[in-house]
N, CA, C and O of each residue as an XYZ file, in Angstrom:
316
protein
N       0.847     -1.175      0.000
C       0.000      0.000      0.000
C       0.889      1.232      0.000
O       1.872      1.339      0.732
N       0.422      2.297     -0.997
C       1.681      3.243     -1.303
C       1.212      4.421     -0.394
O       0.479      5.080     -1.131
N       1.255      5.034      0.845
C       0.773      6.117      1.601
C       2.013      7.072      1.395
O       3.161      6.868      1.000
N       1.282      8.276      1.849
C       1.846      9.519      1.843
C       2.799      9.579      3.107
O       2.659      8.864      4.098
N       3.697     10.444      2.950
C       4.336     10.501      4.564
C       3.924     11.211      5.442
O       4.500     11.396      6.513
N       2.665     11.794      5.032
C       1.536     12.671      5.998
C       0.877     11.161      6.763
O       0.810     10.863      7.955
N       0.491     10.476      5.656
C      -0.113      9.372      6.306
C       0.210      8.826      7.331
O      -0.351      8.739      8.423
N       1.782      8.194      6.692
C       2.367      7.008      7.684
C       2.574      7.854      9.075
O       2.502      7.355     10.198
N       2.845      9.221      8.783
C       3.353     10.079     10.098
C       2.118      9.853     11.226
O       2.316      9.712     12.432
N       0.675      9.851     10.501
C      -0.459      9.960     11.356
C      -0.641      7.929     11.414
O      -1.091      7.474     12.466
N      -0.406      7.284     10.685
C      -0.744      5.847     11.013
C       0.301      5.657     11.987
O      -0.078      4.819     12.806
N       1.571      6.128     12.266
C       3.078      5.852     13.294
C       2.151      6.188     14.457
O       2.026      5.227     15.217
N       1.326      7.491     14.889
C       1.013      8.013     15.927
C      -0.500      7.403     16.131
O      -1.175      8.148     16.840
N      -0.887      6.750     15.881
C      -2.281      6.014     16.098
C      -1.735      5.219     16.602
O      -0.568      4.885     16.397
N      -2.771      4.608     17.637
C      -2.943      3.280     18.077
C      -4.284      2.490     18.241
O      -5.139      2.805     17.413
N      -4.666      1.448     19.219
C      -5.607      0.615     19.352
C      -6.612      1.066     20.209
O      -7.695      0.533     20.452
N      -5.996      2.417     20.771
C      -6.513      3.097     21.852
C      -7.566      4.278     20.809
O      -7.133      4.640     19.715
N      -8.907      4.761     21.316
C      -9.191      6.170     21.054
C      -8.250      7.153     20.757
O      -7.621      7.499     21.757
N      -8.069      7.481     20.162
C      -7.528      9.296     20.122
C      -8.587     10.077     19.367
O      -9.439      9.469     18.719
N      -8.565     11.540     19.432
C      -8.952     12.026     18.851
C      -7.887     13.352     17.560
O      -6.836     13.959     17.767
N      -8.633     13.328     16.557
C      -7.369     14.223     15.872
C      -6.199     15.157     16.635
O      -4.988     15.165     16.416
N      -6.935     15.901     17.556
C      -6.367     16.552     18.629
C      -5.047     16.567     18.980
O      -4.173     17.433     18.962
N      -5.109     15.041     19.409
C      -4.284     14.503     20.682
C      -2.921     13.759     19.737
O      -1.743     13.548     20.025
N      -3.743     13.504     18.505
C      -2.289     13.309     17.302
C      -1.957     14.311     16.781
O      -0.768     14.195     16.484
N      -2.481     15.601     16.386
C      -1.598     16.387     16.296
C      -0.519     16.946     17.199
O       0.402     17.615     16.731
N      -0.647     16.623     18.751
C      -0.084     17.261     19.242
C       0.945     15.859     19.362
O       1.630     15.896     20.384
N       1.097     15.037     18.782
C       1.962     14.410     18.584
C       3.123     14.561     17.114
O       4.254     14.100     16.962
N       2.368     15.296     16.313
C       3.103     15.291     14.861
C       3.215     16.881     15.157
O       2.275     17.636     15.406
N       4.713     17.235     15.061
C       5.170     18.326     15.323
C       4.896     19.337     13.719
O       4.530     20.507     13.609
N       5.236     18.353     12.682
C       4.121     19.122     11.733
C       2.936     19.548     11.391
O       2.798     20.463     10.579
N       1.861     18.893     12.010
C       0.574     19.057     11.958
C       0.312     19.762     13.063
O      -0.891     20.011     13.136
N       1.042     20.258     14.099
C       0.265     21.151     15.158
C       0.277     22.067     14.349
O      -0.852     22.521     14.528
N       0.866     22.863     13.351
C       0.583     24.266     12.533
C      -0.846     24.436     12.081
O      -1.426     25.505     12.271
N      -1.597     23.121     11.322
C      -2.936     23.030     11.150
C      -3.313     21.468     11.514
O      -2.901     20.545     10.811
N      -4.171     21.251     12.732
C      -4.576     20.288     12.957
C      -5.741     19.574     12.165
O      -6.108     18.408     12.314
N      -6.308     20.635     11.181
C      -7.312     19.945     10.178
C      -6.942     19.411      9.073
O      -7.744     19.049      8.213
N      -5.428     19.284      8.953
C      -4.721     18.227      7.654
C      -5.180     17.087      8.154
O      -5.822     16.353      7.403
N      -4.874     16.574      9.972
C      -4.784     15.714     10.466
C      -6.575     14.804     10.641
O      -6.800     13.594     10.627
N      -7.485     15.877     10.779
C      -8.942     15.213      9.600
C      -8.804     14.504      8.590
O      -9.185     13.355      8.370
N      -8.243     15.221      7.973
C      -8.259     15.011      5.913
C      -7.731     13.152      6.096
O      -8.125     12.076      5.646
N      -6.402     13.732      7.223
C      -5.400     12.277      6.646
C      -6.566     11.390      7.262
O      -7.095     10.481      6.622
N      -6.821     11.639      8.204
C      -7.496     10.002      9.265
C      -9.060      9.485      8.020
O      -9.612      8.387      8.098
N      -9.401     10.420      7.153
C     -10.852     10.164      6.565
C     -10.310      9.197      5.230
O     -10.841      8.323      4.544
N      -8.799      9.930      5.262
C      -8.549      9.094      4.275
C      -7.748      7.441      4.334
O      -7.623      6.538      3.507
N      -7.343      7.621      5.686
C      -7.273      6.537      6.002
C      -8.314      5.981      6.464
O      -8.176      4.774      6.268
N      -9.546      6.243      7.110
C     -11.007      5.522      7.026
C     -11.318      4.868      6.250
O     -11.883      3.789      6.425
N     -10.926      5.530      4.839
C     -11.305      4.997      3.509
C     -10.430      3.495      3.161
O     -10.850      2.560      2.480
N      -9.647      3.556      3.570
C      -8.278      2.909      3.180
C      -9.325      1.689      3.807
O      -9.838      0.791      3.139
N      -9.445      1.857      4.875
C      -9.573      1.025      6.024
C      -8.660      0.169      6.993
O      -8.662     -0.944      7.519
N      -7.752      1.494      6.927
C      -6.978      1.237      7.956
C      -7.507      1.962      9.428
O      -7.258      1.485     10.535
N      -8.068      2.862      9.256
C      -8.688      3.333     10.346
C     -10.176      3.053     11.015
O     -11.036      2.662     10.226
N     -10.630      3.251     12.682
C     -12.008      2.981     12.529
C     -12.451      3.709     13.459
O     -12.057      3.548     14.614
N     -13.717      5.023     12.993
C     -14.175      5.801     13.648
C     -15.100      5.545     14.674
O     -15.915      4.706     14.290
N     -15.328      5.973     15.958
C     -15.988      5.465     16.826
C     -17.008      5.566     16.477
O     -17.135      6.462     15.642
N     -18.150      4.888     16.798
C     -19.777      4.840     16.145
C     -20.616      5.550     17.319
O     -21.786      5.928     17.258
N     -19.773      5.631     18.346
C     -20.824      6.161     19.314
C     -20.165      7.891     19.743
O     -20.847      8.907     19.614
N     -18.868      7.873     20.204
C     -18.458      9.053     20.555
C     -17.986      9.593     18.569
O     -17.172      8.981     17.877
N     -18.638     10.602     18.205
C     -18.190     11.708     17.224
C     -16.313     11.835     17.569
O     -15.786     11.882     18.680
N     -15.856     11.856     16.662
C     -14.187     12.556     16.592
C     -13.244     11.642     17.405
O     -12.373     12.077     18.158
N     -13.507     10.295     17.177
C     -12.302      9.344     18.131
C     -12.163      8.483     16.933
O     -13.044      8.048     16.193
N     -10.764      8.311     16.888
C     -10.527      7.368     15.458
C      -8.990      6.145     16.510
O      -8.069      6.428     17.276
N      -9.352      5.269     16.105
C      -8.410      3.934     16.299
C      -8.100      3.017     15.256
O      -9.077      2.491     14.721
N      -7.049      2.723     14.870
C      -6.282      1.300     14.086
C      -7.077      0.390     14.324
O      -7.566     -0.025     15.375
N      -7.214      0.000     12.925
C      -7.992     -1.789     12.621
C      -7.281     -2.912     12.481
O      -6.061     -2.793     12.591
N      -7.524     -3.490     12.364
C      -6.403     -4.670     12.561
C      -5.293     -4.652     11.200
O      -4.163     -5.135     11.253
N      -5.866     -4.013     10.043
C      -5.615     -3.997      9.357
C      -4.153     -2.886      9.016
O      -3.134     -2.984      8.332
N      -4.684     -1.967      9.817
C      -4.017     -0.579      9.934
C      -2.791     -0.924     11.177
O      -1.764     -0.249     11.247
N      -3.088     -2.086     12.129
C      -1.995     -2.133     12.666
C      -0.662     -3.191     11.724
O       0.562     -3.083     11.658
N      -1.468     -3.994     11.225
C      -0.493     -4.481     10.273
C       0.393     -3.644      9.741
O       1.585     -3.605     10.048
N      -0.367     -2.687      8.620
C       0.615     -1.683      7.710
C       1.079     -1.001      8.802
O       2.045     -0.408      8.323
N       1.021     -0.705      9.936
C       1.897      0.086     10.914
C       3.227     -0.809     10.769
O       4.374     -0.497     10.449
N       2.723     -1.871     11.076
C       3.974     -2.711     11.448
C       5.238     -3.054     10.407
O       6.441     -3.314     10.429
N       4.306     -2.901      9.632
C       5.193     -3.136      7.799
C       5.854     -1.920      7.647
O       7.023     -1.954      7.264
N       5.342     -0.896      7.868
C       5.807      0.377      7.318
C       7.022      0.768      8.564
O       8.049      1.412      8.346
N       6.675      0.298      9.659
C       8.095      0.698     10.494
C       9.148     -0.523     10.437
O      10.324     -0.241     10.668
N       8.980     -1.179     10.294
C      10.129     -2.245     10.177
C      11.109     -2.446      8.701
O      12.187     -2.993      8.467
N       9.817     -1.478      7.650
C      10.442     -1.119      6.226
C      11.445      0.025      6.978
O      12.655     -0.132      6.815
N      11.023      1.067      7.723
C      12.028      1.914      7.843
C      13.219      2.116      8.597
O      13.871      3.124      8.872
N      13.349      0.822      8.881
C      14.286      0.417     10.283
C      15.611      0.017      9.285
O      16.664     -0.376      9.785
């Protein structure tokens, strides 16, 4: 799967846990400038389906099983 390095930057900082865009931008020292790239990327990783939006709380996004895979691929590619 060919992602952007906006992506992988926001799939590196996800986990299995809730977050909300928020709380990853303030993890990606690039995206605190505009935290609404960090929307764009997660919808588009929704799409991917690497990501999965909470159905009950609005604005909490977590890794699918799927999305932890390519986590895992994509950091061990960069190692």
């Amino acid at each position: 799967m060919n992602l952007t390095l906006q992506q992988q930057s926001v799939l590196s900082a996800l986990t299995t846990e809730w977050q909300s865009p928020v709380q990853l931008a303030e993890q990606l020292p690039q995206a605190s400038e505009n935290p609404l790239d960090v929307n764009r990327l997660l919808k588009d990783l929704l799409r991917d389906g690497l990501v999965q939006a909470n159905p009950v709380v609005l604005g909490l996004y977590r890794l699918t099983s799927l999305g932890t895979t390519i986590k895992k691929t994509e950091s061990s590619e960069n190692e």
